[in-house]
N, C-alpha and C positions, 0 to 999 in steps of 0.2 A: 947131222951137223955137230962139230964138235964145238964145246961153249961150256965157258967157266962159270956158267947159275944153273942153279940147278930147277927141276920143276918146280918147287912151290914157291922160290920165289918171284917165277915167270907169274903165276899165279896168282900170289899178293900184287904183286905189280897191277897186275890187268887187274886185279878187284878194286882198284881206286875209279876204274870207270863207272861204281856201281855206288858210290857215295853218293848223297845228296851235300853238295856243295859243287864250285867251280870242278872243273876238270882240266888235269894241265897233262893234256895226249902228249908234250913235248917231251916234258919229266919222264910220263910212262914209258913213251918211243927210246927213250937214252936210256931208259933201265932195261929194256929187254931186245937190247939191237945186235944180241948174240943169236938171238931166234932169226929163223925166217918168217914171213908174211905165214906163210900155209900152217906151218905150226902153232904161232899165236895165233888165229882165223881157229883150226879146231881149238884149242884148251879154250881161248873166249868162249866160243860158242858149246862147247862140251861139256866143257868141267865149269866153265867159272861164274857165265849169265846163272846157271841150274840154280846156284848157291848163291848170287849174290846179286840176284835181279828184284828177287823178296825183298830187300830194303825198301827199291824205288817204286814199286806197286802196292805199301802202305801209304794210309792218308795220310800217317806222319813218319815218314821217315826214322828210322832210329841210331843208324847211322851217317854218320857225318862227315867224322874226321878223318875215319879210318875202321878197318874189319882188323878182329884180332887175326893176327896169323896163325898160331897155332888150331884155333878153331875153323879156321876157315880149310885148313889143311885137313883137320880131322873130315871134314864136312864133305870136301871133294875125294876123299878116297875111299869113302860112301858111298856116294852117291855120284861119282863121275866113271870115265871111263878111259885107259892108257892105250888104246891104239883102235884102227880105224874097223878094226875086226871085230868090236865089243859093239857099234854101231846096230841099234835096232828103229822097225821104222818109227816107233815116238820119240825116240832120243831127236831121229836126225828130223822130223816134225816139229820138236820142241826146238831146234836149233835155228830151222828156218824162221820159227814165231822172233826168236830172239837177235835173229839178222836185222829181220824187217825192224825190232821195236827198236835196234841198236846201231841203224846203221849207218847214222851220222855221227856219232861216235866212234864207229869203225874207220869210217871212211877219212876222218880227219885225224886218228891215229897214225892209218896206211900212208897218208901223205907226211909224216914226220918221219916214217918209217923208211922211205923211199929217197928222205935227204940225207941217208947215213950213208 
């Protein structure tokens, strides 16, 4: 699909799902509705729960407002993976844990996603 963002800002975008504070899937939905479903569905679950699900599984949170970007960038091309052929079975293990833990947040992004 051809589209004027590039990965990491697909990336920062979806990392706001991983803040402790409100979440506004509406925002996100309008920031990345040059992606398809299938494509934000892997980076969520591939590249961006990996890095930025450890906020919301401390007792206290540490972020809030926002993940820096450039670090969260360094962080994902680390530790994430660019295409469905790097997929190993804990990757895609790890991805199913973060479907289940994430999936009302998935599912009511999908539905912002689906009124573009």
């Amino acid at each position: 699909m051809e589209t004027n963002m590039n990965i990491e800002d697909l990336w920062f975008s979806l990392s706001d799902l991983f803040v402790d504070n409100e979440i506004d899937c509406k925002l996100i939905a309008d920031q990345i509705l040059d992606y398809d479903a299938e494509t934000i569905e892997f980076h969520l679950f591939y590249n961006v729960a990996p890095v930025c699900s450890l906020n919301l599984e401390q007792m206290i949170p540490t972020i809030w407002a926002g993940f820096s970007k450039d670090e969260l960038i360094k962080d994902i091309q680390v530790r994430g993976i660019s295409s469905r052929n790097q997929i190993t079975w804990k990757k895609k293990l790890a991805a199913k844990l973060y479907k289940f833990k994430y999936r009302k947040d998935w599912e009511l992004l999908k539905s912002f996603l689906k009124d573009k």
